[in-house]
Each structure stands twice: as C-alpha cells, then as structure tokens.
Chimera marker file (.cmm) of the C-alpha trace (Angstrom):
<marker_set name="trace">
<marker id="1" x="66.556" y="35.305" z="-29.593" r="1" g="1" b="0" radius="0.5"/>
<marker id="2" x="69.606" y="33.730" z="-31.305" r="1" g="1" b="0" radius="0.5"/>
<marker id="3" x="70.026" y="30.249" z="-31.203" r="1" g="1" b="0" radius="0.5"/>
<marker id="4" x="73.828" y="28.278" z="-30.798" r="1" g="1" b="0" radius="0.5"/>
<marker id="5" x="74.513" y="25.802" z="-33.803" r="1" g="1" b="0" radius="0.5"/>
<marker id="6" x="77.209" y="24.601" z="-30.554" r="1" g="1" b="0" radius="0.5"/>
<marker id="7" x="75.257" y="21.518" z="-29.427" r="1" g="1" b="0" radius="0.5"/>
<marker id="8" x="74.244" y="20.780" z="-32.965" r="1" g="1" b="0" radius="0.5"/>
<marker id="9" x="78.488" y="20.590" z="-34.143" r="1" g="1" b="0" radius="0.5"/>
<marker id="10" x="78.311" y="17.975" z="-31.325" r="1" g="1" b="0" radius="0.5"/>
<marker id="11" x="75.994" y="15.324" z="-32.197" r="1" g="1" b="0" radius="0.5"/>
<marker id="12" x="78.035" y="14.215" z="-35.110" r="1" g="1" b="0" radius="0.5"/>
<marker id="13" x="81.414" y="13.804" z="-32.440" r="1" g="1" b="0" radius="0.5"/>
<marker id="14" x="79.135" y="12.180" z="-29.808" r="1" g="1" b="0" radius="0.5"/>
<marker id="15" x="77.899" y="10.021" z="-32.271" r="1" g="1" b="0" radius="0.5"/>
<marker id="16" x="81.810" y="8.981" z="-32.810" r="1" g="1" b="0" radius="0.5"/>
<marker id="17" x="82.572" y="8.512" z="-29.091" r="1" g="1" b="0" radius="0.5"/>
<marker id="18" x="81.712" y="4.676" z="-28.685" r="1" g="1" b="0" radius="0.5"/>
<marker id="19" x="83.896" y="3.926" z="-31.470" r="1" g="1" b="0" radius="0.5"/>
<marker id="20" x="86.711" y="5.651" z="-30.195" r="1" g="1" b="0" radius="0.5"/>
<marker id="21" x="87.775" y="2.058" z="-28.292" r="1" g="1" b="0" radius="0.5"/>
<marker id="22" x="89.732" y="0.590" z="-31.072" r="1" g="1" b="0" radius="0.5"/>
<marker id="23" x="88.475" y="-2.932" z="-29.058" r="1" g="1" b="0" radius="0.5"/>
<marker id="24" x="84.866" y="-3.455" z="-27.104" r="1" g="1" b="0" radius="0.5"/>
<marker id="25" x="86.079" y="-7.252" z="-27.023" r="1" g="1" b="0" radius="0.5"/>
<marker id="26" x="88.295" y="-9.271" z="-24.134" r="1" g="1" b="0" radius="0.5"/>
<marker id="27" x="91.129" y="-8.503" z="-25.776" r="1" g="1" b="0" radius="0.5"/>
<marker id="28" x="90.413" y="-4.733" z="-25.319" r="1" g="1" b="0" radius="0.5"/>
<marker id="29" x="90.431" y="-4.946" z="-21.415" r="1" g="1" b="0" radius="0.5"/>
<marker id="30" x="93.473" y="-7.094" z="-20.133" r="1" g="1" b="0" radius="0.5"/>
<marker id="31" x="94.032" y="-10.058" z="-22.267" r="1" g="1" b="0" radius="0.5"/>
<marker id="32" x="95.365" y="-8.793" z="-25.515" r="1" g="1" b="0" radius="0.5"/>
<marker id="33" x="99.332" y="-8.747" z="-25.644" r="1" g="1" b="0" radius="0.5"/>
<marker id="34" x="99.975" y="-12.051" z="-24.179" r="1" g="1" b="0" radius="0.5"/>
<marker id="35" x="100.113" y="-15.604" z="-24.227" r="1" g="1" b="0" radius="0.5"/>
<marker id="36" x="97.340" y="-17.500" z="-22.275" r="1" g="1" b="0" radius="0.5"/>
<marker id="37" x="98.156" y="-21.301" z="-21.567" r="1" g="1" b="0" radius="0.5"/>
<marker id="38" x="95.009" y="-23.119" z="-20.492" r="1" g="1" b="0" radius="0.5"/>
<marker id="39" x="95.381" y="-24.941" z="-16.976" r="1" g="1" b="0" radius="0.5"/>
<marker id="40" x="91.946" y="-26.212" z="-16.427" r="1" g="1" b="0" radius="0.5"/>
<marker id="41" x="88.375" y="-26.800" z="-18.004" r="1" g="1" b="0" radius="0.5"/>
<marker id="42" x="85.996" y="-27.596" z="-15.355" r="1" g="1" b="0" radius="0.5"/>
<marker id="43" x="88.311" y="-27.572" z="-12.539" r="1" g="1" b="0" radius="0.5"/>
<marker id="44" x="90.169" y="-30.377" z="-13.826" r="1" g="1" b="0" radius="0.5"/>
<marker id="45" x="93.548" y="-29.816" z="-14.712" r="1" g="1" b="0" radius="0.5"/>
<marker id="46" x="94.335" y="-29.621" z="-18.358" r="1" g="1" b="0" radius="0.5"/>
<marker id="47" x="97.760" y="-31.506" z="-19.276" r="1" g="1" b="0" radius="0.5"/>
<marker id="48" x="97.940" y="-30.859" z="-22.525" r="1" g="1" b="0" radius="0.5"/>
<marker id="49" x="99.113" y="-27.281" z="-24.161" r="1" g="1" b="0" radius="0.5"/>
<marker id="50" x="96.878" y="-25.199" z="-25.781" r="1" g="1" b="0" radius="0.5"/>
<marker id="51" x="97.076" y="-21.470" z="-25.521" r="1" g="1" b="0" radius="0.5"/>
<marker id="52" x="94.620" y="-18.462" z="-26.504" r="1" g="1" b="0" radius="0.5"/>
<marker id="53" x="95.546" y="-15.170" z="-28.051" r="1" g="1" b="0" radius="0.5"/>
<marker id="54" x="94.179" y="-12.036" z="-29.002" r="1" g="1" b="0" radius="0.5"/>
<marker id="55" x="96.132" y="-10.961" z="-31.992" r="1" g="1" b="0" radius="0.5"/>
<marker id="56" x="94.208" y="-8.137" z="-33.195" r="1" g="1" b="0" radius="0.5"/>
<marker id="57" x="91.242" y="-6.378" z="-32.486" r="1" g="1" b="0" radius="0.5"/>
<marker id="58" x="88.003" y="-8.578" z="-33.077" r="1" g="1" b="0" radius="0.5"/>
<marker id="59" x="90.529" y="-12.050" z="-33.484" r="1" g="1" b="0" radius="0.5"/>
<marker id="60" x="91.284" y="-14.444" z="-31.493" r="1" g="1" b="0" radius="0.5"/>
<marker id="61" x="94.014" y="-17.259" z="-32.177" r="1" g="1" b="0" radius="0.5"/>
<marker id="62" x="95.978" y="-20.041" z="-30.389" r="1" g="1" b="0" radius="0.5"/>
<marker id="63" x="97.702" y="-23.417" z="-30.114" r="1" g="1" b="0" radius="0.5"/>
<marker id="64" x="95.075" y="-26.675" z="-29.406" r="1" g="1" b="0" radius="0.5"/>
<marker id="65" x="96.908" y="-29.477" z="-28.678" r="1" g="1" b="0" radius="0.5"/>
<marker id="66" x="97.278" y="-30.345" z="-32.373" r="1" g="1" b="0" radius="0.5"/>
<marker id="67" x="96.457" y="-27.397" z="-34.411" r="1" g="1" b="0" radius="0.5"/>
<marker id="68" x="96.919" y="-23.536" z="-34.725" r="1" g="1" b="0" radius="0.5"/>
<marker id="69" x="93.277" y="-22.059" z="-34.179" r="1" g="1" b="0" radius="0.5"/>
<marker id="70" x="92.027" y="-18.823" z="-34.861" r="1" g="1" b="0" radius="0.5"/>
<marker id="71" x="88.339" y="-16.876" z="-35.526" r="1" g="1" b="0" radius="0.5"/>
<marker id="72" x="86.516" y="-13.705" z="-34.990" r="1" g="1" b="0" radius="0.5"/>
<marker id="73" x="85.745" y="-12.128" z="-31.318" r="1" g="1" b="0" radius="0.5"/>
<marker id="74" x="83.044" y="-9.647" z="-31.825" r="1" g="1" b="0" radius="0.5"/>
<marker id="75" x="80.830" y="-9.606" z="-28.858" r="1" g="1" b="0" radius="0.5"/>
<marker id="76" x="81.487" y="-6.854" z="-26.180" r="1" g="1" b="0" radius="0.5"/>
<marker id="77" x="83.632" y="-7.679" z="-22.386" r="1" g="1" b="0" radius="0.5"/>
<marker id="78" x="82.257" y="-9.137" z="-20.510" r="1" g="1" b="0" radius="0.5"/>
<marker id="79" x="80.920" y="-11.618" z="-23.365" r="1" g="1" b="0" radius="0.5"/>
<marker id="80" x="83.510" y="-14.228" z="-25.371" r="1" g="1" b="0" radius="0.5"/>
<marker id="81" x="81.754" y="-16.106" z="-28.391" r="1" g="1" b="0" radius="0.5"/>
<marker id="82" x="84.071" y="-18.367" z="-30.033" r="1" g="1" b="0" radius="0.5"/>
<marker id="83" x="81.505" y="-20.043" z="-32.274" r="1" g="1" b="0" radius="0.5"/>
<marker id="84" x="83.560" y="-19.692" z="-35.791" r="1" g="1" b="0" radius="0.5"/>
<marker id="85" x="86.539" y="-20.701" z="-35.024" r="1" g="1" b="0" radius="0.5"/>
<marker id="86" x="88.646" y="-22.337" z="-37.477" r="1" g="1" b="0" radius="0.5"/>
<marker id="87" x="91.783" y="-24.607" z="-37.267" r="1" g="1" b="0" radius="0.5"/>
<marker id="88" x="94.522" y="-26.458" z="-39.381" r="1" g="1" b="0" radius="0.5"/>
<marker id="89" x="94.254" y="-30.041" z="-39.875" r="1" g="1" b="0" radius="0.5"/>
<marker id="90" x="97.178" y="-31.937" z="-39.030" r="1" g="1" b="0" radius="0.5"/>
<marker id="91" x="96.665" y="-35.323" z="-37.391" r="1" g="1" b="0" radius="0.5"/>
<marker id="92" x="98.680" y="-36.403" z="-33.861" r="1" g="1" b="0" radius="0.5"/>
<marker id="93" x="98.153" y="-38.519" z="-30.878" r="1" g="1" b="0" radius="0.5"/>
<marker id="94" x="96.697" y="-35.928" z="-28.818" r="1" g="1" b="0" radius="0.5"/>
<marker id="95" x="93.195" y="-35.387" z="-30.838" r="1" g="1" b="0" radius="0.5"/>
<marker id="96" x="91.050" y="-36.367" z="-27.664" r="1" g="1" b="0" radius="0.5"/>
<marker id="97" x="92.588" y="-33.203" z="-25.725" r="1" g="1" b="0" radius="0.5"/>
<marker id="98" x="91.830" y="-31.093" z="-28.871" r="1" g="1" b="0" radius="0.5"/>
<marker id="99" x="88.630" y="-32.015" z="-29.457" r="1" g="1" b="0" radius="0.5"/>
<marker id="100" x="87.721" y="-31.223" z="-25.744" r="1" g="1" b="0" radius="0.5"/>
<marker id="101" x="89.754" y="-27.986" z="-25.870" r="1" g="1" b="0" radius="0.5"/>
<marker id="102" x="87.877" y="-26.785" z="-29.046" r="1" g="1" b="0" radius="0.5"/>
<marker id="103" x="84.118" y="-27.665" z="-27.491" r="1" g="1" b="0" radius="0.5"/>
<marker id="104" x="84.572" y="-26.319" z="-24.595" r="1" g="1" b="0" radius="0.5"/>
<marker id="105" x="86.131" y="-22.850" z="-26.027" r="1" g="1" b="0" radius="0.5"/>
<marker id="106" x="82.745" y="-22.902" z="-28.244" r="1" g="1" b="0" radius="0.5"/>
<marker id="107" x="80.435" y="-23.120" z="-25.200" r="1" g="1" b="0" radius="0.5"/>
<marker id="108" x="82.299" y="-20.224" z="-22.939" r="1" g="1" b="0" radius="0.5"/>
<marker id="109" x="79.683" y="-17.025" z="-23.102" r="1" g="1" b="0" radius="0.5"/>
<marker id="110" x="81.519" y="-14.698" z="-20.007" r="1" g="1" b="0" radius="0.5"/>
<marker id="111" x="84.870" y="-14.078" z="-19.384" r="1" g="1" b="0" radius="0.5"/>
<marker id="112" x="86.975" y="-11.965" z="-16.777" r="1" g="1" b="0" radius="0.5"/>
<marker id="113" x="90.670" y="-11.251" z="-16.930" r="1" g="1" b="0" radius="0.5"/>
<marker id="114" x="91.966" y="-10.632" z="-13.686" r="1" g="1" b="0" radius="0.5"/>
<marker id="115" x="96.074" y="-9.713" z="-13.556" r="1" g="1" b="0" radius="0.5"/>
<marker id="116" x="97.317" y="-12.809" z="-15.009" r="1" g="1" b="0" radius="0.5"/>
<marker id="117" x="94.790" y="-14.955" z="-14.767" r="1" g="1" b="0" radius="0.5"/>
<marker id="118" x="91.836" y="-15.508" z="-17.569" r="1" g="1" b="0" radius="0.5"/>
<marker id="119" x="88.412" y="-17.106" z="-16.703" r="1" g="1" b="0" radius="0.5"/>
<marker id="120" x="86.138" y="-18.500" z="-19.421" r="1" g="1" b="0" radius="0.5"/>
<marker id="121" x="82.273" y="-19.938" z="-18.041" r="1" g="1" b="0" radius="0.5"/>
<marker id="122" x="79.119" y="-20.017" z="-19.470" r="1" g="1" b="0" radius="0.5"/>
<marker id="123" x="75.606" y="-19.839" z="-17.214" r="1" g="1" b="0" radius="0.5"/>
<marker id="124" x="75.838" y="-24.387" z="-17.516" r="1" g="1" b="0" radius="0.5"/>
<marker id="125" x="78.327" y="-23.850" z="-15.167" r="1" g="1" b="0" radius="0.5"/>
<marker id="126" x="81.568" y="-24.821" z="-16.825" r="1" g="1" b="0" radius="0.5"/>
<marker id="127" x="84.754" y="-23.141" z="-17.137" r="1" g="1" b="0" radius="0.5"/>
<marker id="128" x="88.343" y="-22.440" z="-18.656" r="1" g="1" b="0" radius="0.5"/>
<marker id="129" x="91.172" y="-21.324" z="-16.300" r="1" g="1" b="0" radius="0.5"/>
<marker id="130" x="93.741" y="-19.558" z="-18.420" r="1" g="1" b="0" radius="0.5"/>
<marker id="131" x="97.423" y="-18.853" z="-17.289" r="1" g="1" b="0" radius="0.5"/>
<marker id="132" x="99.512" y="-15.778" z="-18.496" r="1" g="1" b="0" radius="0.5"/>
<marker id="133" x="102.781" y="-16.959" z="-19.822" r="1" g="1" b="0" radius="0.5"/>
<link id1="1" id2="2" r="1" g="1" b="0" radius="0.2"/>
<link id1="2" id2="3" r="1" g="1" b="0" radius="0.2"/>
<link id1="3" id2="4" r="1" g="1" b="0" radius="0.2"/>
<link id1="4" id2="5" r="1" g="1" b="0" radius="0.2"/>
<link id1="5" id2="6" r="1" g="1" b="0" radius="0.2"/>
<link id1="6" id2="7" r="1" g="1" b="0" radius="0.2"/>
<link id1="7" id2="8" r="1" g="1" b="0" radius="0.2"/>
<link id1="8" id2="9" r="1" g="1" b="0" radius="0.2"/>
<link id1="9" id2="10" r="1" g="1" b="0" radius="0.2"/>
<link id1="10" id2="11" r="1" g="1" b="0" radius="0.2"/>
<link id1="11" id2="12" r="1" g="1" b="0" radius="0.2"/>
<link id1="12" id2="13" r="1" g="1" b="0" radius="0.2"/>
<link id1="13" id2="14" r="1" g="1" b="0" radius="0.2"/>
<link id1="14" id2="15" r="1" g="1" b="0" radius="0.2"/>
<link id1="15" id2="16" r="1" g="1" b="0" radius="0.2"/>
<link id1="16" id2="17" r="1" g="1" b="0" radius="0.2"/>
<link id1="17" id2="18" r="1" g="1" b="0" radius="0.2"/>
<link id1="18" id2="19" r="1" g="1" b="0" radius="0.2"/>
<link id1="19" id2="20" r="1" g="1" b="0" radius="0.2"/>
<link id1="20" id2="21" r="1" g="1" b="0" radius="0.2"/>
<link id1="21" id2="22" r="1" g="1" b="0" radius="0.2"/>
<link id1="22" id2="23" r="1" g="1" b="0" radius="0.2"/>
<link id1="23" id2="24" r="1" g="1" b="0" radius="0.2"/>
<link id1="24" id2="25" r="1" g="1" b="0" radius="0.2"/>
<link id1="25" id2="26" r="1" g="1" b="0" radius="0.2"/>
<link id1="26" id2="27" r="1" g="1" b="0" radius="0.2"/>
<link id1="27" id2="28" r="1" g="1" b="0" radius="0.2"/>
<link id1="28" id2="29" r="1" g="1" b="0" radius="0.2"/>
<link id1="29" id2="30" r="1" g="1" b="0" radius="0.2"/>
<link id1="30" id2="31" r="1" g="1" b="0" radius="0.2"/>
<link id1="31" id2="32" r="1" g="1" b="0" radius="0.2"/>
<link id1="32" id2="33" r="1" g="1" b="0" radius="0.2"/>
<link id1="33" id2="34" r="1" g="1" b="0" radius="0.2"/>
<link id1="34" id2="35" r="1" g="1" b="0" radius="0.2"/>
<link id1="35" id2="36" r="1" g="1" b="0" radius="0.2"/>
<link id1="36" id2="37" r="1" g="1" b="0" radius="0.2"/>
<link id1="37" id2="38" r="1" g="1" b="0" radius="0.2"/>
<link id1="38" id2="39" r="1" g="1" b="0" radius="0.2"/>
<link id1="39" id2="40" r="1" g="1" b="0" radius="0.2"/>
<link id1="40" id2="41" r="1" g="1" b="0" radius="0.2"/>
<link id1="41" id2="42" r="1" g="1" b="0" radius="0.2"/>
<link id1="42" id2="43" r="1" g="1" b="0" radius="0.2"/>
<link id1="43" id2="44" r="1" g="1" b="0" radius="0.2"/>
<link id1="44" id2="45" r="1" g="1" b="0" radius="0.2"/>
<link id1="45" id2="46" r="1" g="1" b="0" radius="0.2"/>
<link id1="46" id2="47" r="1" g="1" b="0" radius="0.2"/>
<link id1="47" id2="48" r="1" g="1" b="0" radius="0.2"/>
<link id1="48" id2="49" r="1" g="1" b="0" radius="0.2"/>
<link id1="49" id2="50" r="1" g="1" b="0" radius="0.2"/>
<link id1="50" id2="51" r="1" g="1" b="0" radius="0.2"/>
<link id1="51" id2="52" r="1" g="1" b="0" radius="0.2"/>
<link id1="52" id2="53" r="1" g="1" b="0" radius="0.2"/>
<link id1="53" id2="54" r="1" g="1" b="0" radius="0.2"/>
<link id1="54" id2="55" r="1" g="1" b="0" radius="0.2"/>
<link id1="55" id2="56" r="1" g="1" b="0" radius="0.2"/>
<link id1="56" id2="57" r="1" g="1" b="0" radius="0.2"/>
<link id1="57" id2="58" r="1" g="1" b="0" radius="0.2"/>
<link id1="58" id2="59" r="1" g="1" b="0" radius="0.2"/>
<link id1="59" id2="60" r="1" g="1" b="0" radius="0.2"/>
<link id1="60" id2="61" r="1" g="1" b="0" radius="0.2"/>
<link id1="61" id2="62" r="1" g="1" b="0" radius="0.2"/>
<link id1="62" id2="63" r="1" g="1" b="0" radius="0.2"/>
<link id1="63" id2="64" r="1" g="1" b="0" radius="0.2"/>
<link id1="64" id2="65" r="1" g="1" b="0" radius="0.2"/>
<link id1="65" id2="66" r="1" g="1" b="0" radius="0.2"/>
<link id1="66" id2="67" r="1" g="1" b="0" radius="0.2"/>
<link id1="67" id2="68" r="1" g="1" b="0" radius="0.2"/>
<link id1="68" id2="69" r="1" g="1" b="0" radius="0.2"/>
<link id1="69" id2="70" r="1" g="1" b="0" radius="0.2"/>
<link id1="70" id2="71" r="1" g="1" b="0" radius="0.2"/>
<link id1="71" id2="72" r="1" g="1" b="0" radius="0.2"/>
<link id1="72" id2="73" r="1" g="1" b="0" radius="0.2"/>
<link id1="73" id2="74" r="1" g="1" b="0" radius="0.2"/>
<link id1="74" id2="75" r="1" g="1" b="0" radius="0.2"/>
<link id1="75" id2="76" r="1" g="1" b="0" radius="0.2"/>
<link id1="76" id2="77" r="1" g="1" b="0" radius="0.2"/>
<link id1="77" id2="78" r="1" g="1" b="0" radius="0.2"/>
<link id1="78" id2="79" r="1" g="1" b="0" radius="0.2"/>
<link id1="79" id2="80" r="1" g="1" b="0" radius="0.2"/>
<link id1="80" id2="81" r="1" g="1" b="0" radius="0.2"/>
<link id1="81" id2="82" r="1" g="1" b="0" radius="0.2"/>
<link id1="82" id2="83" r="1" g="1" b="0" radius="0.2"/>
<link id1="83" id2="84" r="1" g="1" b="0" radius="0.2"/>
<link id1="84" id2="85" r="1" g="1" b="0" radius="0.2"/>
<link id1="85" id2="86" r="1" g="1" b="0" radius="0.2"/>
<link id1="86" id2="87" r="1" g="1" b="0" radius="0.2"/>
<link id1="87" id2="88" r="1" g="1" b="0" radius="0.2"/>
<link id1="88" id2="89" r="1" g="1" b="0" radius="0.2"/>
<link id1="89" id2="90" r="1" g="1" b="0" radius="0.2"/>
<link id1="90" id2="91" r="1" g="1" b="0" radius="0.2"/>
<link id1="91" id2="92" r="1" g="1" b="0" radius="0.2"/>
<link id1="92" id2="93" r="1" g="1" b="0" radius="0.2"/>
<link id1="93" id2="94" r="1" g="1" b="0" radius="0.2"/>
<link id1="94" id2="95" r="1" g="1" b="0" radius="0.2"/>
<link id1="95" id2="96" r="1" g="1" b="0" radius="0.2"/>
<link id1="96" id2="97" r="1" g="1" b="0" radius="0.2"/>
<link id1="97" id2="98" r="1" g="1" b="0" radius="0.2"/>
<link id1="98" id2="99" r="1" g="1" b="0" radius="0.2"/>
<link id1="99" id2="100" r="1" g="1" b="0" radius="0.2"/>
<link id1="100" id2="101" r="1" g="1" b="0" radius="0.2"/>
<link id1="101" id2="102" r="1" g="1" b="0" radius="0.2"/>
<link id1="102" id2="103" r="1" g="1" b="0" radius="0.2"/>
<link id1="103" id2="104" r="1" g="1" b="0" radius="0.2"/>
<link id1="104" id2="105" r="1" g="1" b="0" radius="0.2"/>
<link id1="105" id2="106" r="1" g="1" b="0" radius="0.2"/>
<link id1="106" id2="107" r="1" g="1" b="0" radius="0.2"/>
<link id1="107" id2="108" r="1" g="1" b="0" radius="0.2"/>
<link id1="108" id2="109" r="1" g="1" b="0" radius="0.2"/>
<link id1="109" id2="110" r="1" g="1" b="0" radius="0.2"/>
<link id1="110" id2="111" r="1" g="1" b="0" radius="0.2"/>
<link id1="111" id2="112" r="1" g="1" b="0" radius="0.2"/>
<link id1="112" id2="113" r="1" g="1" b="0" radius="0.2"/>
<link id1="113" id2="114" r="1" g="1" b="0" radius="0.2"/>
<link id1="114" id2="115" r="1" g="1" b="0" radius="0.2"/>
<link id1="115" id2="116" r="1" g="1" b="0" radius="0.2"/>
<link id1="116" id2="117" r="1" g="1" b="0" radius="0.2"/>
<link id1="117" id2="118" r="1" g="1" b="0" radius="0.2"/>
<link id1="118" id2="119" r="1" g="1" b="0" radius="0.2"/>
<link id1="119" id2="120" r="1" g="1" b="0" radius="0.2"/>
<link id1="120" id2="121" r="1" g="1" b="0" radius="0.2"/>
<link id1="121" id2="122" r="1" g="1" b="0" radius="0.2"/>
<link id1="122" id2="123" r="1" g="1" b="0" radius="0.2"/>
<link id1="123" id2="124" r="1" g="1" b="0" radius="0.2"/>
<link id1="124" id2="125" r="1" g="1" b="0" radius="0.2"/>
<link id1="125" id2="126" r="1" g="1" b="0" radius="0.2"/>
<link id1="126" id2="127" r="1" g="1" b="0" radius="0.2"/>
<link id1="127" id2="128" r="1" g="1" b="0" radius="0.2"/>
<link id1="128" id2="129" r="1" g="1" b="0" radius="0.2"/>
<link id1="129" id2="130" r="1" g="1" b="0" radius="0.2"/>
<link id1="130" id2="131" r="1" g="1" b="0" radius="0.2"/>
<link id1="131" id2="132" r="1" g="1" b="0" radius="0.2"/>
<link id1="132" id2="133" r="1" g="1" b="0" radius="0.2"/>
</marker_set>
C-alpha cells in the first residue's frame, strides 16, 4: 500500500495559518484606522480630550490630556492590556484629568468595538466609553 506525503506538505502551512492575521489585538477587529476620543470613565462624563489609537499592529498611542502616549498591545480581542505604556512629560494645568485617564487605561482587561463606539472594562466593574471621531 502506498502512502500520500499530501497531509504531511500540510502540517508545515497549517502550522502558518494563525499567523496569517497580521493583528490578533483590538486594533485587528474594528478599532484600528481611527481616532477614538474618550467620553466617559465610569459613566461619568470625561471633559477633558484624550484620544486612543492603534497605529500599528501590536501599538497603541494617543493624546492624554497633557501628553502624547503610546505602548505595546499584545494580548488577543477580546483582551486590552495597557500596562507599559509610556508618555512625554510636559507639565499643564490639566494633570488631574491625565493622571485619571492614564490609571484607568492601565486597569481596562476587555474591550468591544461596536460601529463607532469603543468599550474598555475590567471584571471591578469600571469602564472607558470611547467615541469615533
């Protein structure tokens, strides 16, 4: 009896197949390509600007009220870990909403991007409303 080498060929482009989605993260299932304006964290509105990006695959980036932001996004949709994230250091009068802003980004675990709107929460409860501009 002769044996196919077929399925054997295969592993080797099976083994490829998850990687073929050039991003696992948030930003590869709705929210990359845009401009997301925060409008609430906890249900309270948010009056100062601060936006969130997805620049690249694996990034993430943004405005806080003060400073340009940005860090890595690794963790696969439906997850958002924005524990690294870095930021420039200029001073201004709004460091209260910043400092708020940032924490709360670093505590969101889950997020879901539905049409132009971008939820942030974490199992404490707590949450980030995001805005498509």
């Amino acid at each position: 009896m002769k044996r196919s080498l077929l399925p054997f060929a295969l592993i080797p482009a099976l083994a490829v197949l998850p990687a073929c989605r050039a991003d696992e993260t948030v930003g590869g299932y709705g929210a990359a390509e845009r401009v997301w304006r925060l409008e609430s964290i906890d249900g309270a509105a948010f009056s100062a600007r601060a936006t969130l990006t997805f620049p690249e695959p694996g990034k993430i980036a943004g405005q806080a009220p003060c400073n340009r932001y940005f860090g890595p996004m690794t963790v696969p949709y439906p997850w958002f870990d924005a524990g690294q994230v870095a930021s420039t250091r200029m001073a201004c009068p709004d460091l209260t909403s910043e400092s708020k802003f940032l924490k709360a980004l670093s505590e969101m675990s889950l997020s879901e991007v539905s049409g132009d709107v971008l939820l942030l929460s974490n199992d404490a409860g707590r949450t980030m409303v995001f805005k498509a501009e």
